[in-house]
N, C-alpha and C positions, 0 to 999 in steps of 0.2 A: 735590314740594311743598317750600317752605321747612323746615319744621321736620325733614325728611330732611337737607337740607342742612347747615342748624345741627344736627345729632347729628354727621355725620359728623364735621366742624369740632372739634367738641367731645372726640370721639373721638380722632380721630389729633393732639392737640394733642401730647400727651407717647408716647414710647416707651418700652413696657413691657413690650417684647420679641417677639420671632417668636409667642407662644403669642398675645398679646395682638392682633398683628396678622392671624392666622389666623381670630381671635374675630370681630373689626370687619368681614372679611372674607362669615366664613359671615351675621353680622345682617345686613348689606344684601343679601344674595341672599335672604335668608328676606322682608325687607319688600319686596323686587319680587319675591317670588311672589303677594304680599300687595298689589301693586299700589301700594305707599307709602297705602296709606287712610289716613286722619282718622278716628280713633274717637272719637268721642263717649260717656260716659257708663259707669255702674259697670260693667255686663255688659261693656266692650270692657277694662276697667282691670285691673292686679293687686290681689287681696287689700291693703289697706293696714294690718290690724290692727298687724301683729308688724311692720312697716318698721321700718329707722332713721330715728331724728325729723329726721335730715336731709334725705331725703328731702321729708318736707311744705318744708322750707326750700328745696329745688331748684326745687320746684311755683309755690310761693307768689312764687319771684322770676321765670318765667318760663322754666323749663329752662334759666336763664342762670348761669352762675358758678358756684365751687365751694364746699361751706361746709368750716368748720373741721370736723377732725377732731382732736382733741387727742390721743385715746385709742388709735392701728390696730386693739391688739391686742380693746380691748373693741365697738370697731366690727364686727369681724368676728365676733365673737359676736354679734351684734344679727344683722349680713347675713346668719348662717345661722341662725339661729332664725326670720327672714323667707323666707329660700329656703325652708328644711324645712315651713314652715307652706302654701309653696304649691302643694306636690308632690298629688300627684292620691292618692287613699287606698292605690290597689293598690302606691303605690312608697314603699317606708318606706325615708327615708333620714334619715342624723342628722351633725351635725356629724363633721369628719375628727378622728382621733385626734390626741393632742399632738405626733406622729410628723409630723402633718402630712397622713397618706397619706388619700387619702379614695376607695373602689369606687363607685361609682353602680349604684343596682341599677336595671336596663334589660329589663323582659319585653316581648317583641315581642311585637305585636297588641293591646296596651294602647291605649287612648284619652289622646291628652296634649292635647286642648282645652282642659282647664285653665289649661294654660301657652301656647298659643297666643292670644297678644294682640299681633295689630301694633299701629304707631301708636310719637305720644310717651307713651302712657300706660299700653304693654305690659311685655315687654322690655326695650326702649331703657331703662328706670330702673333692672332688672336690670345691665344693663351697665353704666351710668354709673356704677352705686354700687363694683358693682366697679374702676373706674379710680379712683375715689376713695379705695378702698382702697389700690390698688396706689401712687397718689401719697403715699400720708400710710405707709406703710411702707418703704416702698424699699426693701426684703429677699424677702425669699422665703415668707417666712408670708401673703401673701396669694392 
């Protein structure tokens, strides 16, 4: 489908290194397992409470363009206070320390439907926000 096509596009516009290109890698094998579906509607979407307001600005123009980011460092407190808000209950995770280092706590046999949202309206906004991080920082703290 198009909108597969424009994420990729969108994705591999800039290079933000081996870790970034491993990322864009593993999404599209996860959305062709996913068959690249079209999801429609709240049930197929991420939580939007805790999002960055940019986010609604990515929506509203179409998954096209990128918006300002003025702030990295306070963006990236927004992106985890949205990641942590959408973590499923059994996985308590909290923003990485000012060190940086962040463990992910990972129990196998757990349910991660939560986080399983193909489509442009899963995922892909997870990821995009992150390049947008990674573009409006250009360091290492994203």
């Amino acid at each position: 489908p198009d909108w597969i096509k424009n994420a990729i596009n969108i994705l591999q516009m800039d290079d933000l290194g081996p870790s970034w290109t491993t990322l864009i890698t593993k999404y599209i094998k996860n959305e062709h397992c996913s068959q690249f579906i079209v999801c429609k509607g709240g049930t197929h979407a991420l939580d939007s409470m805790c999002h960055p307001p940019q986010v609604s600005w990515w929506i509203s123009h179409a998954w096209c363009g990128t918006p300002d980011i003025e702030d990295p460092c306070q963006f990236g407190v927004k992106w985890w206070t949205w990641w942590c808000s959408l973590q499923p209950k059994w996985r308590s995770i909290t923003a990485p320390a000012q060190d940086g280092k962040y463990t992910p706590n990972c129990i196998k046999g757990e349910d991660w439907n939560l986080l399983c949202k193909p489509g442009q309206n899963g995922l892909l906004s997870i990821i995009v926000t992150l390049m947008w991080w990674g573009l409006a920082d250009k360091g290492q703290g994203w």
